[in-house]
N, C-alpha and C positions, 0 to 999 in steps of 0.2 A: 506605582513604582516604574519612572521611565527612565531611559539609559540615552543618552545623547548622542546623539549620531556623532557629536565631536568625538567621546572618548575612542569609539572604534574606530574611525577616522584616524584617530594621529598612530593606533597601534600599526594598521596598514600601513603607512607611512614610514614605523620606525622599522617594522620588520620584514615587508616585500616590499620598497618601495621601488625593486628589479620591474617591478609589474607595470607600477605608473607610465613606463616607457613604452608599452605596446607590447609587453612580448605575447608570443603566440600561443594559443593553448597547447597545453600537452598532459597527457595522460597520465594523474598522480600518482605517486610510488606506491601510497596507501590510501585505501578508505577512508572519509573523511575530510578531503579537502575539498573545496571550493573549485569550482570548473578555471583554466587558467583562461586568463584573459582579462578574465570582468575587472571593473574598473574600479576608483576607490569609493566612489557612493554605493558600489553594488558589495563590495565588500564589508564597506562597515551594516550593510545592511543584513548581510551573511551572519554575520559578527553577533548583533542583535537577537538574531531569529535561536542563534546555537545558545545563546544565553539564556532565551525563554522556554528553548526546547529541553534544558537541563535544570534550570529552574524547579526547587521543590515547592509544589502550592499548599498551603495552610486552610484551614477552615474560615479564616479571618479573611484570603483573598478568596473563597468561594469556592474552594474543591467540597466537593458533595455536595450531598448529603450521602450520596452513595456512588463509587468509585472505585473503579480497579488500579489507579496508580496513580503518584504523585509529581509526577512529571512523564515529557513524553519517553525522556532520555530509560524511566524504570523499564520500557518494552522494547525502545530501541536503544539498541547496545552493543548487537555482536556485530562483527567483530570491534566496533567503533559507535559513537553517538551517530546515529542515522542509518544502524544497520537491522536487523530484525531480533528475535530475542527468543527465549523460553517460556515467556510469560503468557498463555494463552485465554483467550475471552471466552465468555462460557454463553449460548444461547440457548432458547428453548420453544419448544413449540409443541403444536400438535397435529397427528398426520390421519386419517379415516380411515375404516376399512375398505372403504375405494380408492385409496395413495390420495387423495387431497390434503392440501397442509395447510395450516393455519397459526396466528401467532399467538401470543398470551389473551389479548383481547382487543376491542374492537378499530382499537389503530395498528394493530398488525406488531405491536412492538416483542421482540423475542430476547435481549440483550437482559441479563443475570450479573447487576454488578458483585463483586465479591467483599468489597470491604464497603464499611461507613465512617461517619465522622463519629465521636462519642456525642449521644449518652447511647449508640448504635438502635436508635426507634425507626429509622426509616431505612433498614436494610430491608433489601430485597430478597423475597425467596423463593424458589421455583416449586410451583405447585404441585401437589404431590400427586396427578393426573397426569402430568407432562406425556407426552409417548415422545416426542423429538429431544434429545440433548446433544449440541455442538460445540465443538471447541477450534477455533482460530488461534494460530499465529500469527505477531505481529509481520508485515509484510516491510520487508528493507526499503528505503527511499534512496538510495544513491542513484544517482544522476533520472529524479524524477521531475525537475525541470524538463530535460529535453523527449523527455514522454508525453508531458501536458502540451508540448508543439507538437506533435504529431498530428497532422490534421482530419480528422473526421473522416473526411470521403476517402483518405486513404483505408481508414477499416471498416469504412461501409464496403470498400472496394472487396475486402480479402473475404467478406460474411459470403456463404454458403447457405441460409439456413434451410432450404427445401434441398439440397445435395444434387446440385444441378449436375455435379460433373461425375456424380456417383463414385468418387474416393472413399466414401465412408465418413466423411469430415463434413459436420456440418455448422460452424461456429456461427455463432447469431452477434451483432452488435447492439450492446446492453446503452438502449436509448434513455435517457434519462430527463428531468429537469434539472436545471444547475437552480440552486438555489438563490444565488448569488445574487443570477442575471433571469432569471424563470425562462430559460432560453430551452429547446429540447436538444440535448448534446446527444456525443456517443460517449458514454462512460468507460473510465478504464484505469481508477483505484480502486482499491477494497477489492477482496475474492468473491465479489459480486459483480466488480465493476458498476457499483453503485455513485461514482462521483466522478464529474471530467473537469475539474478542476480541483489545484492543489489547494485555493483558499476555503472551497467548498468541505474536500478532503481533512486538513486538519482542524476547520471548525467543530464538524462534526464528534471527531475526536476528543477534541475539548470537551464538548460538552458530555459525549457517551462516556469517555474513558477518563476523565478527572470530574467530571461534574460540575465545567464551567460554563455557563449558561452567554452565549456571545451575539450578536448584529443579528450572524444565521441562522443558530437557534438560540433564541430568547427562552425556551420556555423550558424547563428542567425533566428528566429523563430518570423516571425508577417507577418500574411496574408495581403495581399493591400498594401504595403510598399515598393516602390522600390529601388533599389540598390542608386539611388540618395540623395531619400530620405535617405536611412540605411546611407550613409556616412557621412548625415550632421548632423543627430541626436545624432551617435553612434560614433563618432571619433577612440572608442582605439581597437587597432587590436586584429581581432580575433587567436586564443579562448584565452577567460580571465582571464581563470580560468589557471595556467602555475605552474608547477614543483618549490618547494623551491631549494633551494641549496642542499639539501640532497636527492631530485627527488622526493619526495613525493609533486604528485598533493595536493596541501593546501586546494581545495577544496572538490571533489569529493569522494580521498581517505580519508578522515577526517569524509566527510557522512557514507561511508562506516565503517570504523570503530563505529563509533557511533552505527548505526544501527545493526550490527551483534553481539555486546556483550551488546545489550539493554534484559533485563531480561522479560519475558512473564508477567503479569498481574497475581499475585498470585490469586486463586481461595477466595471467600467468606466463610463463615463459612456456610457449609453443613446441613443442618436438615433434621429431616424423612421428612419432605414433596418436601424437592429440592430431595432425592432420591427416591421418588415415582413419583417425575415427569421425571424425569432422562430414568425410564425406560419406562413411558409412551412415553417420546420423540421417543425411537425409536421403541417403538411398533404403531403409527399411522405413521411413513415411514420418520420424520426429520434427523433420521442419516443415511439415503442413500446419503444424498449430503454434510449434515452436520456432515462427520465421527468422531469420537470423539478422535480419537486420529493416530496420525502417527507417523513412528520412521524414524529416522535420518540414512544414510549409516554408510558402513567404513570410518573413519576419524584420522588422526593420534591426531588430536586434542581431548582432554578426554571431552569437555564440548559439543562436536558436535559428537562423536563416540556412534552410535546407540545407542540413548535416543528416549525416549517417546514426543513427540512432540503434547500435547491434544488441538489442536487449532480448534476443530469441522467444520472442512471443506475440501472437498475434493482437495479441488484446482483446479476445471475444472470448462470448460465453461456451462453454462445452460441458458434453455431457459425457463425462469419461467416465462414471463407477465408482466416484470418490466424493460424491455433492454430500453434502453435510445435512440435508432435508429440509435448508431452511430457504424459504424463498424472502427474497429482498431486493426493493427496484424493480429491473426488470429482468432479472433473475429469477428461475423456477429452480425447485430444492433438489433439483438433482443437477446443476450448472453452477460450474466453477470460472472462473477468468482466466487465464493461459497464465502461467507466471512464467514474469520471467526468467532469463535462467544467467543472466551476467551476475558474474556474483555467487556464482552456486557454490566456490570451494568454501565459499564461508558460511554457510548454511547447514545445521543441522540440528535439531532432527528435519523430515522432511515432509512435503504436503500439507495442509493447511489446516491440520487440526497435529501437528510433529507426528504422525503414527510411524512414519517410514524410518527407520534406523541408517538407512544406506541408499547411494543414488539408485544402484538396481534394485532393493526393495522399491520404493518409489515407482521406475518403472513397471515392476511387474505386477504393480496391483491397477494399474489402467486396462479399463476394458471398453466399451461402449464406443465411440468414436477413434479411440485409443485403441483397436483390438489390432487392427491389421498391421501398428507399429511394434505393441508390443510379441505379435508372432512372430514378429521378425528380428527383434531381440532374444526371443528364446533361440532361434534357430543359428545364429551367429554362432562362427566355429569359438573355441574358448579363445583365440589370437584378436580377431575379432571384434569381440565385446569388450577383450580388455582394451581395446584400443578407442573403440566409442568411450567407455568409462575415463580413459586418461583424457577425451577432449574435453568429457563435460566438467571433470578436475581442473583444468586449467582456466574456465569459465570465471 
């Protein structure tokens, strides 16, 4: 099922073709659009990817055998397609009475899909030994393009991990293989920061979270299922996800596109007290891990060539008092990814399995690397806090 670059093509045309003329970027009203600037091939290409990304899959095109959701749009949703959701993934593991952790078995896999296709023979269930159970949020993708330009040595630059300067901060950069390219990256999707690329990112997806087997991974993903069972379940050859006539994977590259020209989450309207909290934020120690702003490398591209990137997050790994147990990449099970926080009025519940109800709930359960900001949050007179709260609100 391909979609032609013509039809998106001519709707760009009928309905911004303001844009064709060069206008400048500028930061969207709402969630949801497409970064300004990009051109009409990059739009219709935006166009495409939002098509696949809402897209409900069948068993006929190859969702499952087992599967949390039928498109990406079922997780990503709030406030808009491309934003994070309620729907959370379920993992599992096992940890020792010496704290070492382990996964279901011997490839490490921890991932508990929740539904199946019928006649439901190859659902998965989590063993009834288990000692680790995690639950993730979908994480928002708005203007996760200009995060994938961030360049490397920038956050090798910000990692601390022996605590050189003794803050208490010690973030590690979560090195990876890209699949892609077998290149060793610095990761920084997934609350692992297990992937430094967005085609790597939403392949992975495909396949973990609808059960579409693609280029990156070919080979199908449900723990306790055996090869007998996968062939009576699952009939159509792997990977599912296959090149249109013009080579373009119709799935993966489609995510891709979508995701790298999706626009950041325009800021709220500013008052003195979001900017009295702004600088209280990092005079008690919140912008040591939540840095307020990153820029993008060299890029022949003018929408990704060294720009301001204010996603308040360093993009390493930490060990705040909130790790979910499960180690993944190069993530240990007690290290999270810094998230970011653009975008936060539209987020919640909060933290990475939703436990937090409220931005300061959220704060006040950080401790570990976290300890010396959150003391400094309880300590804030009540004028104060409310004023850091009003900046992270207008986020």
């Amino acid at each position: 099922m391909t979609r032609p670059l013509a039809a998106a093509l001519g709707l760009w045309v009928l309905l911004v073709g303001v844009h064709i003329h060069g206008r400048a970027q500028e930061a969207p009203r709402l969630p949801g659009a497409p970064l300004g600037g990009i051109t009409p091939l990059e739009f219709a290409e935006f166009r495409l990817g939002l098509d696949d990304f809402t897209e409900v899959e069948t068993a006929e095109e190859g969702l499952g055998p087992a599967f949390n959701g039928t498109s990406c749009a079922v997780c990503h949703n709030v406030p808009t397609i491309g934003g994070g959701g309620v729907i959370l993934e379920v993992r599992a593991g096992y940890r020792d009475s010496g704290g070492r952790t382990r996964g279901l078995n011997e490839a490490g896999d921890t991932l508990i899909h929740m539904l199946s296709i019928p006649s439901h023979s190859c659902q998965p269930l989590i063993p009834d030994d288990v000692t680790v159970i995690a639950r993730r949020a979908p994480i928002p993708l708005f203007g996760a393009g200009l995060v994938e330009a961030i360049p490397d040595e920038t956050l090798l630059a910000l990692a601390d991990p022996d605590d050189r300067d003794r803050d208490g901060v010690s973030g590690r950069a979560a090195i990876v293989v890209d699949v892609a390219t077998g290149a060793r990256r610095v990761g920084r999707f997934g609350w692992k920061a297990q992937h430094a690329t967005l085609l790597a990112f939403g392949a992975d997806a495909y396949r973990n979270e609808m059960g579409i087997t693609n280029d990156l991974f070919p080979s199908e993903l449900a723990f306790g299922i055996s090869d007998a069972q996968m062939r009576h379940c699952d009939p159509i050859p792997d990977p599912e996800d296959r090149p249109d006539p013009a080579t373009r994977r119709r799935g993966i590259d489609n995510f891709e596109s979508f995701m790298k020209f999706l626009a950041p989450a325009a800021r709220a309207r500013v008052d003195a007290d979001a900017l009295a909290g702004e600088r209280t934020f990092a005079a008690v120690g919140c912008a040591a891990c939540h840095v307020p702003s990153l820029m993008t490398g060299s890029s022949r591209h003018p929408l990704f060539d060294r720009r301001p990137v204010p996603l308040f997050s360093d993009l390493l790994l930490h060990d705040i008092g909130t790790g979910d147990g499960i180690e993944q990449a190069a993530a240990a099970a007690s290290e999270i990814r810094t998230p970011a926080l653009w975008g936060l009025r539209f987020r919640r519940p909060l933290l990475h399995d939703g436990s937090a109800a409220t931005i300061a709930d959220a704060i006040l359960r950080h401790r570990g690397e976290a300890e010396t900001a959150r003391r400094g949050f309880e300590r804030l007179s009540p004028e104060d806090r409310e004023a850091l709260l009003a900046f992270l609100r207008s986020l």
